[in-house]
C-alpha positions in Angstrom: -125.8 44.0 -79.6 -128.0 42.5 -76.5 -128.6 45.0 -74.2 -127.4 44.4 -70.5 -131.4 44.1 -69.2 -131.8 41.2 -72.1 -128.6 39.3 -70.8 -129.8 39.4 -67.2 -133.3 38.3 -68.0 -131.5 34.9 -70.3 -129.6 34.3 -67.0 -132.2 34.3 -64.5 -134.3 32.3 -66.4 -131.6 29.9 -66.4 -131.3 30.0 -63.3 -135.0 28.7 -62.6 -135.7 24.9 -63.0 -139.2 25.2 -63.5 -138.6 27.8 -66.5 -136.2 25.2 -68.0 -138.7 22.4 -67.9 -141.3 24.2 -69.2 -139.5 25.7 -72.1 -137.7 22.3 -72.8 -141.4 20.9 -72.8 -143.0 23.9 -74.9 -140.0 23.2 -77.6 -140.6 19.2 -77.6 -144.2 19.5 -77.8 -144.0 22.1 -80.4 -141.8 20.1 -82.7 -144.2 16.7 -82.6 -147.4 19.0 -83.7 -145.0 20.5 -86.5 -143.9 16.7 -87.7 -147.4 15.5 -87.3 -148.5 18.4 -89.3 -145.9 17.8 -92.0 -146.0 13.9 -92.2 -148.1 14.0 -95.3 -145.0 15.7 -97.1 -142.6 13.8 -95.5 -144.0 10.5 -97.4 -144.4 12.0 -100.7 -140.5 12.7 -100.1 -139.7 9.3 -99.4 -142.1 7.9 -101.7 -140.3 10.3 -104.8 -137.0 8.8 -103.2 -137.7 5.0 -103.8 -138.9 5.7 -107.4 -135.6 7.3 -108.2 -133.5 4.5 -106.7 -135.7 2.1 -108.9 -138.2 1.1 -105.7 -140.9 1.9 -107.6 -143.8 -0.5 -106.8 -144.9 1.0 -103.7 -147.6 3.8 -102.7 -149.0 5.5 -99.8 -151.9 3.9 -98.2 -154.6 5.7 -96.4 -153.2 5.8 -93.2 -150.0 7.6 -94.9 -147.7 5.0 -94.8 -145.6 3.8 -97.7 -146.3 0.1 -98.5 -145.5 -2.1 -101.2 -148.1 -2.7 -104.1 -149.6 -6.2 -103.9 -149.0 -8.4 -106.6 -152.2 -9.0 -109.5 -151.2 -12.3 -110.0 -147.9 -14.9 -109.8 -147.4 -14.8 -113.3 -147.5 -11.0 -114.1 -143.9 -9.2 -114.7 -142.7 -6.6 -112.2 -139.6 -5.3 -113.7 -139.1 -1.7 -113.4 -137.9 0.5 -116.2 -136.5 3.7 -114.4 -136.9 6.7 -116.9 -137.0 9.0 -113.6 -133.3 8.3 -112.4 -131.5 9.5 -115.9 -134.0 12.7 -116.2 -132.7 13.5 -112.8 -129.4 12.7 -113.6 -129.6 14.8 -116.7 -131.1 17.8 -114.5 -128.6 18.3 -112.4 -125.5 17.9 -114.4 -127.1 20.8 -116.8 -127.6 22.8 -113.2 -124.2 21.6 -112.2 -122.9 24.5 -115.0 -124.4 27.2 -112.6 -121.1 28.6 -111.6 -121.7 32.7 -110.7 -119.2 35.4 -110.5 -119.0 37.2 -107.4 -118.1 40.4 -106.7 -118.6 43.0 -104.1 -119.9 46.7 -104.5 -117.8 49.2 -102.4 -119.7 50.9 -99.9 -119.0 54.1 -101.3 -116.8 55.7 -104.3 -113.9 56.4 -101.8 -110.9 54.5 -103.2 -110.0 52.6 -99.9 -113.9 51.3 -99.7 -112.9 50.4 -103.1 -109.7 48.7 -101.8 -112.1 47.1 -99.2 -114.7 45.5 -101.7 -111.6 44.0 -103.8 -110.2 42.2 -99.9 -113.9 41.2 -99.6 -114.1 39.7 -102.6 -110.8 37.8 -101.9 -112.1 36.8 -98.7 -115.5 35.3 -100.8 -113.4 33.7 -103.5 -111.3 32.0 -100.2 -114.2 30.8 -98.6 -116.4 29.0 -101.0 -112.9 27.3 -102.3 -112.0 26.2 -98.9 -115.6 25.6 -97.8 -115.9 23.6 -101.7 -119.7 25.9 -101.3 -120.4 24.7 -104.9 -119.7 20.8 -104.1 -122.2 21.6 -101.3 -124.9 23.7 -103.7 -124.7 20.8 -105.7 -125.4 18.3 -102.7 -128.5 20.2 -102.5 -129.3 20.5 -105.7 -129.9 17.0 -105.5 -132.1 17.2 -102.5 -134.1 20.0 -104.2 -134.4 18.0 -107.2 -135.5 14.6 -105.3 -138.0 16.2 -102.5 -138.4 20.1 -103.7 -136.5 21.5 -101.2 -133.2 21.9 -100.0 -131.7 23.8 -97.3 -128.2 25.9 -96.6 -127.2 26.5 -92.9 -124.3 29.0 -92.9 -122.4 28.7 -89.2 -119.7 29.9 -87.4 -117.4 27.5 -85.9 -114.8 28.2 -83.4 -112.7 25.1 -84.1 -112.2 26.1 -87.7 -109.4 28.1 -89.6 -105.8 28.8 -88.3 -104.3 27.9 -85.6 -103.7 31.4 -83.6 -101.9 30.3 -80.2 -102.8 27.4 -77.5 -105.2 28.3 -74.2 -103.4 25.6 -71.8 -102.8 22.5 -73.7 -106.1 23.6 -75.9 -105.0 25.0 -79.2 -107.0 28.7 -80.2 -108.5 28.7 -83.6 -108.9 31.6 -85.5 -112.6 30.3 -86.8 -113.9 30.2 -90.1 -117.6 30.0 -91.7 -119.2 26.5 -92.4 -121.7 26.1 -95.0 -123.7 23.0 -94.8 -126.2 20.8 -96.7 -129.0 20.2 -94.9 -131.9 17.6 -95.9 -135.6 19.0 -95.9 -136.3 16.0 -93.3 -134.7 18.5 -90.8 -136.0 21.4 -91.4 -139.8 22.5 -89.1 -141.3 25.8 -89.8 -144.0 27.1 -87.8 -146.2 27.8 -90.8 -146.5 25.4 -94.1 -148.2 28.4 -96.0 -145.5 31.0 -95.8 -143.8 31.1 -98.6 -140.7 33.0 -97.5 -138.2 31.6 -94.7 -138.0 34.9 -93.0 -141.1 35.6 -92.6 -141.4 32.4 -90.5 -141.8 33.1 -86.5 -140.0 30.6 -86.1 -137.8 27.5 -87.6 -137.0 24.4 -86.4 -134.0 22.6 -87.0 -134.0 19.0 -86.1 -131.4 16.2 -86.5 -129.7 13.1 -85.1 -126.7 13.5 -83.7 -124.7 10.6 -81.6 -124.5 11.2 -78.2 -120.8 11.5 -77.6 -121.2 14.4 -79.8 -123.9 16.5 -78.4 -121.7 16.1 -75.1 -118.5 17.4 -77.0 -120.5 20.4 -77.8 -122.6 21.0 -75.3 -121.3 19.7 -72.5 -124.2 17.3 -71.2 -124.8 13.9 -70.9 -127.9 12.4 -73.2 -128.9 8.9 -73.5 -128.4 7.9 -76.8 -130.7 5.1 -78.8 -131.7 4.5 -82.6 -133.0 7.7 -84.1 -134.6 7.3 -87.9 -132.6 9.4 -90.4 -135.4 11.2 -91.9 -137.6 11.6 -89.2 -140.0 8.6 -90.1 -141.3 6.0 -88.2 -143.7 3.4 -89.7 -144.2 -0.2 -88.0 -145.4 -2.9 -89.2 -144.4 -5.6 -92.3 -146.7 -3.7 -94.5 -144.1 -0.5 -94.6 -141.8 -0.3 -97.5 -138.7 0.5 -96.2 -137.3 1.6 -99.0 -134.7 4.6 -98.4 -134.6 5.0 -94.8 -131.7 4.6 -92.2 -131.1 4.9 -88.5 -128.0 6.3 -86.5 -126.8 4.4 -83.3 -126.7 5.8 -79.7 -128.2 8.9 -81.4 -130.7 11.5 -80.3 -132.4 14.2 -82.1 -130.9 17.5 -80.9 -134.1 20.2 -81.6 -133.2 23.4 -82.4 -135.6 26.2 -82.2 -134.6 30.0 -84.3 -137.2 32.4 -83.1 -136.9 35.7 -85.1 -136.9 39.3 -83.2 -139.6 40.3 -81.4 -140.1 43.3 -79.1 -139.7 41.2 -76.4 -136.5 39.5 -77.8 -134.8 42.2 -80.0 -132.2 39.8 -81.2 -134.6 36.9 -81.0 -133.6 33.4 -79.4 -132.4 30.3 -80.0 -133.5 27.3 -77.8 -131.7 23.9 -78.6 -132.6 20.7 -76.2 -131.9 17.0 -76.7 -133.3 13.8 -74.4 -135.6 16.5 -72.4 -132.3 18.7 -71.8 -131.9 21.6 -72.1 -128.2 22.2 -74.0 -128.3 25.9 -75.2 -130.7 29.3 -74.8 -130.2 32.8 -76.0 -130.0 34.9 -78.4 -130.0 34.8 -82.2 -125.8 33.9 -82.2 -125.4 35.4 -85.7 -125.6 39.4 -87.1 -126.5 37.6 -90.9 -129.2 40.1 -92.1 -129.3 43.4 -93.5 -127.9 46.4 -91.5 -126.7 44.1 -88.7 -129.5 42.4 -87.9 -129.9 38.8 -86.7 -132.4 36.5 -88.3 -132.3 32.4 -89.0 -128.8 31.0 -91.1 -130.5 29.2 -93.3 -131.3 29.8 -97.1 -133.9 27.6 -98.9 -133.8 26.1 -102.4 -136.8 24.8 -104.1 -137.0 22.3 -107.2 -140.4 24.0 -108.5 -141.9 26.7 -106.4 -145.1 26.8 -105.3 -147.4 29.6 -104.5 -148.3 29.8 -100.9 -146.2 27.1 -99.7 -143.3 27.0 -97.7 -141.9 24.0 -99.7 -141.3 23.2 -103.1 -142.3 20.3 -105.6 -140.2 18.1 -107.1 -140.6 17.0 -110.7 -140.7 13.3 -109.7 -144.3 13.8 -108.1 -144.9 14.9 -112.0 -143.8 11.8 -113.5 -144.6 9.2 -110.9 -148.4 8.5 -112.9 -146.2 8.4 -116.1 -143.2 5.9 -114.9 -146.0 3.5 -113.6 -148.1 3.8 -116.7 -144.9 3.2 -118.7 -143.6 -0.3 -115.9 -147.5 -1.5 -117.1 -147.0 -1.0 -120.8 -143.4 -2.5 -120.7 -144.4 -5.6 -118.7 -147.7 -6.4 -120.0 -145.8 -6.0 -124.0 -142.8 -9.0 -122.5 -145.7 -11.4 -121.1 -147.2 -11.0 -124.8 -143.9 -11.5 -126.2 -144.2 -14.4 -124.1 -147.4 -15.6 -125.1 -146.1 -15.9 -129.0 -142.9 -17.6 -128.0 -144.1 -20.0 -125.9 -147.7 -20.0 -126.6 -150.6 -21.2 -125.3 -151.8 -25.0 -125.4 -155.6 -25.7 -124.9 -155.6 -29.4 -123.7 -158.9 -32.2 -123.4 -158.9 -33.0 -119.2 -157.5 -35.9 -118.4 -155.8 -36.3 -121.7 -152.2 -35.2 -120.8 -150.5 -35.2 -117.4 -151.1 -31.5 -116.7 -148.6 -31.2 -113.9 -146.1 -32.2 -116.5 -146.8 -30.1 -119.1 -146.8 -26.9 -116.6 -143.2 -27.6 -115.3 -141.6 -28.9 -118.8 -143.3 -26.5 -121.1 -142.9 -27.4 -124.9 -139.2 -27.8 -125.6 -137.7 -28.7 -128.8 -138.2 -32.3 -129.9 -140.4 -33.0 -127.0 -142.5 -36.1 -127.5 -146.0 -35.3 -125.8 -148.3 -38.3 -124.9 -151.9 -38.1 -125.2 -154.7 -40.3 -124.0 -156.0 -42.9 -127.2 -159.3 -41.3 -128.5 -158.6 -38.1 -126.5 -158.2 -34.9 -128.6 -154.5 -33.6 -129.4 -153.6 -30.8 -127.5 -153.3 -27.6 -129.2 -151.4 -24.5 -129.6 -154.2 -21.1 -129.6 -153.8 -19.2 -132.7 -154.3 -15.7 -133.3 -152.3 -14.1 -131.9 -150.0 -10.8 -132.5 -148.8 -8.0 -131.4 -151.1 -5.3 -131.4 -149.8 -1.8 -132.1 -151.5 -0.2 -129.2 -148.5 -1.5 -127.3 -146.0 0.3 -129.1 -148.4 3.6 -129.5 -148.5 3.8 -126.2 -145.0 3.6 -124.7 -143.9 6.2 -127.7 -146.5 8.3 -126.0 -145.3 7.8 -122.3 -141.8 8.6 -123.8 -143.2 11.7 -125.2 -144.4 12.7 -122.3 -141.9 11.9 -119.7 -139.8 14.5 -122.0 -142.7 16.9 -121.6 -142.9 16.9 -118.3 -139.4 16.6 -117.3 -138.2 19.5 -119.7 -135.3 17.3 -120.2 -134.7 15.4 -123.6 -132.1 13.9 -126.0 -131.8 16.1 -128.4 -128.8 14.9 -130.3 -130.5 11.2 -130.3 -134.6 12.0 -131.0 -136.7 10.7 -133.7 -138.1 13.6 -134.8 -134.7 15.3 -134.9 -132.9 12.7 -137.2 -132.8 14.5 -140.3 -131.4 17.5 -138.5 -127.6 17.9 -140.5 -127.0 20.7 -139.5 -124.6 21.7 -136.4 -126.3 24.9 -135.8 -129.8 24.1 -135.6 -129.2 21.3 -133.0 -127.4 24.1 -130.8 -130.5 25.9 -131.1 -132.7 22.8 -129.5 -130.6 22.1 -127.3 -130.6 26.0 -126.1 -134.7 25.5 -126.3 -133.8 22.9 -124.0 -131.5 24.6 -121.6 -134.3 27.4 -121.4 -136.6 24.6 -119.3 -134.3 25.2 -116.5 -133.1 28.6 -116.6 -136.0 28.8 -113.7 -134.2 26.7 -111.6 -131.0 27.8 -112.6 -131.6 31.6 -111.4 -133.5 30.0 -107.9 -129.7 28.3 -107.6 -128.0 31.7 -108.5 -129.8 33.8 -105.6 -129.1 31.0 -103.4 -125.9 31.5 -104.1 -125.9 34.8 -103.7 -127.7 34.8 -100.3 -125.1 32.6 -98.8 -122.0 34.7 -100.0 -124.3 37.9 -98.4 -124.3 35.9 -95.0 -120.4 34.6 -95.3 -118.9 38.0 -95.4 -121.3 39.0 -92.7 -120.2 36.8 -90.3 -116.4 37.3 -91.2 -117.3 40.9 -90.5 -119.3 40.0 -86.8 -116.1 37.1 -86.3 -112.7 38.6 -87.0 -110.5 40.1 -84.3 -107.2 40.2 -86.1 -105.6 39.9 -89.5 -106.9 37.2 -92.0 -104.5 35.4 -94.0 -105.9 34.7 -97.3 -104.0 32.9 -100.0 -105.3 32.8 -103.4 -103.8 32.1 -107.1 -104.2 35.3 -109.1 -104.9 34.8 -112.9 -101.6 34.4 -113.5 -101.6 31.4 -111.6 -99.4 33.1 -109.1 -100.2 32.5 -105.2 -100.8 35.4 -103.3 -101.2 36.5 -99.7 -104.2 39.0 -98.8 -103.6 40.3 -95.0 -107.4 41.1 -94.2 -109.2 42.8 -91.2 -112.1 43.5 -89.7 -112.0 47.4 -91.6 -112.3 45.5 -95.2 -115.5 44.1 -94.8 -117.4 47.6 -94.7 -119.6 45.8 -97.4 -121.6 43.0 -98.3 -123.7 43.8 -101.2 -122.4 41.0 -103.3 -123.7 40.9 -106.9 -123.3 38.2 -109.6 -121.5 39.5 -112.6 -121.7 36.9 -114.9 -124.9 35.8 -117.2 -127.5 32.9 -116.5 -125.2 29.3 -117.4 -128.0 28.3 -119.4 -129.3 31.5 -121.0 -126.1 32.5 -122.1 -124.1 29.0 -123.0 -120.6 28.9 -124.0 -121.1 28.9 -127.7 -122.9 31.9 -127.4 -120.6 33.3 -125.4 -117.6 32.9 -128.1 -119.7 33.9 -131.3 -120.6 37.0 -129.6 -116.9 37.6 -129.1 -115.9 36.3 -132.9 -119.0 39.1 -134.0 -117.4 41.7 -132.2 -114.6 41.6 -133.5 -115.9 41.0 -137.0 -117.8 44.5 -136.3 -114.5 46.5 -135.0 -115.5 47.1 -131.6 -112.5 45.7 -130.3 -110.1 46.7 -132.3 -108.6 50.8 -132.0 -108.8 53.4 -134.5 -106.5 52.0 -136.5 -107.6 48.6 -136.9 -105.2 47.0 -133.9 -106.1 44.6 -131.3 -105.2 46.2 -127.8 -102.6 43.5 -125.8 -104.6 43.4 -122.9 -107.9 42.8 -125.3 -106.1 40.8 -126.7 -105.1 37.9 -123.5 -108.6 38.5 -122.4 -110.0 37.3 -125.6 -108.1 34.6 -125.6 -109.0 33.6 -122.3 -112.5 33.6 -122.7 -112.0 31.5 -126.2 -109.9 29.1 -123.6 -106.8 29.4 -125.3 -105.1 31.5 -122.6 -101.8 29.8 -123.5 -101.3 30.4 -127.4 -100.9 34.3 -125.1 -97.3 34.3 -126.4 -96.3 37.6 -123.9 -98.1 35.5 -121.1 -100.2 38.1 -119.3 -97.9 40.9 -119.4 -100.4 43.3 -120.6 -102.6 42.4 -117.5 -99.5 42.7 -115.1 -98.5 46.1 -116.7 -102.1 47.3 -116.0 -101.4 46.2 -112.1 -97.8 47.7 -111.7 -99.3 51.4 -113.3 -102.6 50.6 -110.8 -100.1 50.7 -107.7 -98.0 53.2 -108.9 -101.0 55.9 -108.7 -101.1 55.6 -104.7 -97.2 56.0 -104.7 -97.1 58.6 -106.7 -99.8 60.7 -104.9 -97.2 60.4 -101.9 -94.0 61.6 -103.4 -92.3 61.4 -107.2 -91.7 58.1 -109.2 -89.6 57.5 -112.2 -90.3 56.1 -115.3 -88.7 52.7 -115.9 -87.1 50.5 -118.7 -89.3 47.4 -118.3 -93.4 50.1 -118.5 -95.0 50.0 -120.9 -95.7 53.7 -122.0 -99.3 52.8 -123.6 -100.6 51.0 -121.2 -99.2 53.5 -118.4 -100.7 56.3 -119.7 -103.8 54.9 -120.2 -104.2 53.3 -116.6 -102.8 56.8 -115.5 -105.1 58.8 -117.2 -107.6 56.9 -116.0 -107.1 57.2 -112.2 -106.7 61.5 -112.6 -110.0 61.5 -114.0 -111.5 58.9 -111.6 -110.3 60.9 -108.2 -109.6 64.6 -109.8 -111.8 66.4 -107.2 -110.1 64.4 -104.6 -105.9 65.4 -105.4 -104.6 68.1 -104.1 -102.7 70.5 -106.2 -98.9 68.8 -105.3 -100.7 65.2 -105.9 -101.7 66.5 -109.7 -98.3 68.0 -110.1 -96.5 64.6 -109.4 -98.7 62.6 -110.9 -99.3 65.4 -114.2 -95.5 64.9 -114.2 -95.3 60.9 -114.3 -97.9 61.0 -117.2 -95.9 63.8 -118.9 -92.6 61.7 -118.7 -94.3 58.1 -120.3 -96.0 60.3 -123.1 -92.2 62.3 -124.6 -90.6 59.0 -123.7 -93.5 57.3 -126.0 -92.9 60.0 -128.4 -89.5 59.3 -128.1 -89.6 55.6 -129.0 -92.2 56.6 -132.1 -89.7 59.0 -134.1 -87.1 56.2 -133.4 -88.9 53.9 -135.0 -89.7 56.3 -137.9 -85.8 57.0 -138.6 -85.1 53.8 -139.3 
């Protein structure tokens, strides 16, 4: 927490004009030397952009702007043929399988910190389905993909959530988390050569936002005007204005995340718009480790790259190889053209020339020549040489390369391939390409979860009303407080989409049970192995008892705490099996923790499912 010296010094500096103008000067100045500094970048961005939308004769000239390739001459093709857009496209619906399992550790082997990590959890699962986090993971996927980098910004916002009761005519929200996809257009670090966001002094967050906005939020009146989406402003009819936009009566709100120093323990945040200043103070968010307050953003590269603070995106790779390919492909159609509508050597003065140019040689076309001239001629020789064809086979060849994306079902080479199981295996080779940037997407994910329980922990006052549909497909209520969120080490359960695919997933199930390790002693399937099996196979519903194993398993789970406190019967509808086992279970999970009434009662309850098992068995015999 800020101590009570830090919140005087923020207010007496706000009280001085001259410290305003001079910070709201320092923070303007600092954030043109960061854009000049990272303008370079900012055109290779753009420039990756228009050859992915299929803009792709255009380059960077030598004053860094991105202009349009001059024509050789009139007659030569300039069609493009975009091999970047479907490797792209291809990318990110194979990364668009990364869907982790989350789960939180409890903060200790106490069973109500255990209780806690399974509210937390609920709380997670609530959030990134009401937030949709993995509709926006995959929004910066995209980015990530297209310009290296992407961005995460995990906020707080008041006007978010439940209604909770009205302040005058205002209505009081209970608040919830935001997570947003941010563009690397926006995003200004103090350093290009550190690697790691947090070890940035400083990050700089800059966007446009319309006018009537900022004064919604902030409460001041800016001058709006036409701000450039990304940042970029290039004059002139030379610049290719290929992918960029502008918003109307707009400005570009600046905000400035300094980490903690000594001086500023819970380090500062400085936003200003139009020369105004519209927010400083502290860090607003506790979002790292052990309480601490650092920047609420998480960073997602394409391709990392050592000592950079931004990635590289794969299109930079293949830009040499898509314009190499456009050459081959258009030069191949004007020799195409060449043999079908040749070309006529003529005597000057012998034909009308003009004529001949517009009308070509059409069918049945009666062409005069000058008496005692010589007859215009068609040039022979020619043919298509197979350099042409070499060529583009190799370009193809190496876009796939280079990409680590290809068509496995479809390729040449992998025609003769009959068999079902081998062309799982290429296509797992091919999965493994991305299995880099598949785990970069996982510990984003992960970092973002870390920060969203966080701030529910900093953020909630009361009860949190959570409603969530079990596996069952039931909808339940969770009633969660502040107490429950004693814990954010969240942890990813499941396996790497694309290291360990679905097939995989199900022959390693049909082999275990070939091998007897899920089958009992004597050669039975338990029920409850039995409906999870299923589900993971994704036949859930051929279940013919419909989950009752699972919900048998819950009822004898809440019967332990009940039973701790006073004496429970056995009923009609348990199961003994399952009782007993789940039983058993918690006595030897919390042993040193019962007291000697709690192991009577619950010794008791065991003792009671086990003769009425018993029971059941010699009935069964009789008959």
């Amino acid at each position: 927490m800020q101590s009570k010296k830090q919140r005087k010094k923020f207010t007496d500096e706000l009280k001085d004009k001259k410290f305003i103008e001079e910070i709201v000067g320092e923070v303007q100045d600092d954030f043109e030397n960061r854009r000049k500094n990272r303008l370079a970048l900012e055109r290779q961005w753009e420039l990756n952009m228009n050859f992915l939308v299929g803009k792709q004769y255009c380059d960077i000239n030598r004053r860094g702007e991105i202009v349009k390739v001059d024509d050789g001459y009139f007659w030569q093709k300039r069609d493009v043929f975009n091999h970047i857009a479907p490797i792209i496209e291809s990318r990110l619906a194979k990364l668009s399988k990364i869907s982790p399992v989350l789960n939180v550790r409890p903060k200790t082997d106490d069973d109500s910190d255990a209780r806690a990590a399974t509210l937390s959890q609920k709380l997670l699962s609530a959030a990134f389905e009401d937030e949709n986090v993995m509709s926006v993971v995959k929004k910066t996927t995209v980015w990530s993909e297209t310009c290296g980098t992407g961005f995460y910004k995990i906020v707080w916002n008041e006007r978010s959530g439940a209604i909770i009761g009205n302040l005058g005519k205002e209505p009081v929200f209970e608040g919830d988390v935001n997570v947003i996809s941010v563009s690397p257009f926006e995003i200004f670090p103090d350093n290009l050569f550190t690697e790691n966001l947090e070890d940035c002094d400083s990050i700089i967050h800059a966007r446009a936002v319309t006018a009537s906005k900022v004064r919604e939020k902030y409460g001041v009146i800016v001058e709006g005007g036409e701000v450039s989406v990304f940042g970029l402003n290039g004059d002139g009819e030379d610049v290719y204005e290929g992918v960029k936009g502008t918003l109307d009566n707009a400005v570009v709100v600046i905000e400035k995340y300094e980490r903690p120093t000594p001086e500023f323990p819970n380090g500062r945040l400085i936003t200003v718009a139009d020369g105004k200043l519209l927010y400083y103070g502290e860090l607003p968010y506790n979002n790292a480790q052990y309480g601490e307050r650092t920047y609420p953003f998480v960073k997602q590269e394409g391709i990392k790259v050592a000592g950079n603070f931004f990635g590289l995106s794969v299109i930079e790779r293949l830009i040499p190889v898509q314009r190499a390919f456009n050459a081959v492909k258009n030069r191949k159609q004007e020799f195409l053209n060449r043999l079908c509508a040749g070309v006529m050597t003529v005597e000057d003065g012998s034909v009308d020339v003009d004529q001949l140019a517009e009308e070509g040689l059409s069918p049945g076309k009666i062409l005069v020549y000058r008496q005692g001239a010589k007859a215009p001629e068609l040039m022979s020789g020619f043919s298509m040489p197979g350099e042409f064809s070499g060529e583009e086979e190799r370009l193809i060849n190496e876009f796939v390369r280079i990409s680590g994306v290809a068509d496995v079902s479809s390729s040449a080479t992998n025609a003769n391939l009959a068999s079902g199981s081998a062309l799982q295996i290429l296509i797992e080779q091919d999965n493994e390409r991305l299995v880099v940037n598949a785990e970069i997407i996982r510990n984003c994910i992960l970092k973002i979860s870390k920060q969203i329980i966080r701030l529910y922990g900093q953020f909630t006052v009361n009860l949190r009303a959570v409603k969530l549909a079990d596996k069952e497909g039931k909808i339940r209520t969770y009633y969660i407080d502040k107490a429950a969120m004693n814990s954010d080490d969240v942890y990813i359960e499941n396996e790497n989409e694309l290291l360990f695919t679905n097939r995989q997933k199900k022959d390693t199930i049909f082999d275990l049970y070939k091998s007897g390790l899920l089958t009992d002693e004597d050669g039975n399937i338990h029920p409850a192995v039995k409906e999870r099996v299923l589900a993971l196979l994704g036949y859930k519903d051929l279940d013919y008892k419909k989950g009752i194993s699972r919900l048998q398993e819950q009822k004898a789970q809440s019967e332990n705490e009940v039973i701790r406190k006073r004496g429970l019967n056995v009923e009609d509808i348990d199961d003994d099996k399952i009782h007993i086992d789940e039983h058993t279970r918690y006595i030897l999970a919390e042993y040193d923790e019962l007291s000697e009434d709690e192991k009577e009662r619950l010794f008791g309850h065991l003792k009671s499912h086990k003769e009425r098992a018993e029971s059941k068995l010699k009935e069964k015999e009789n008959e």
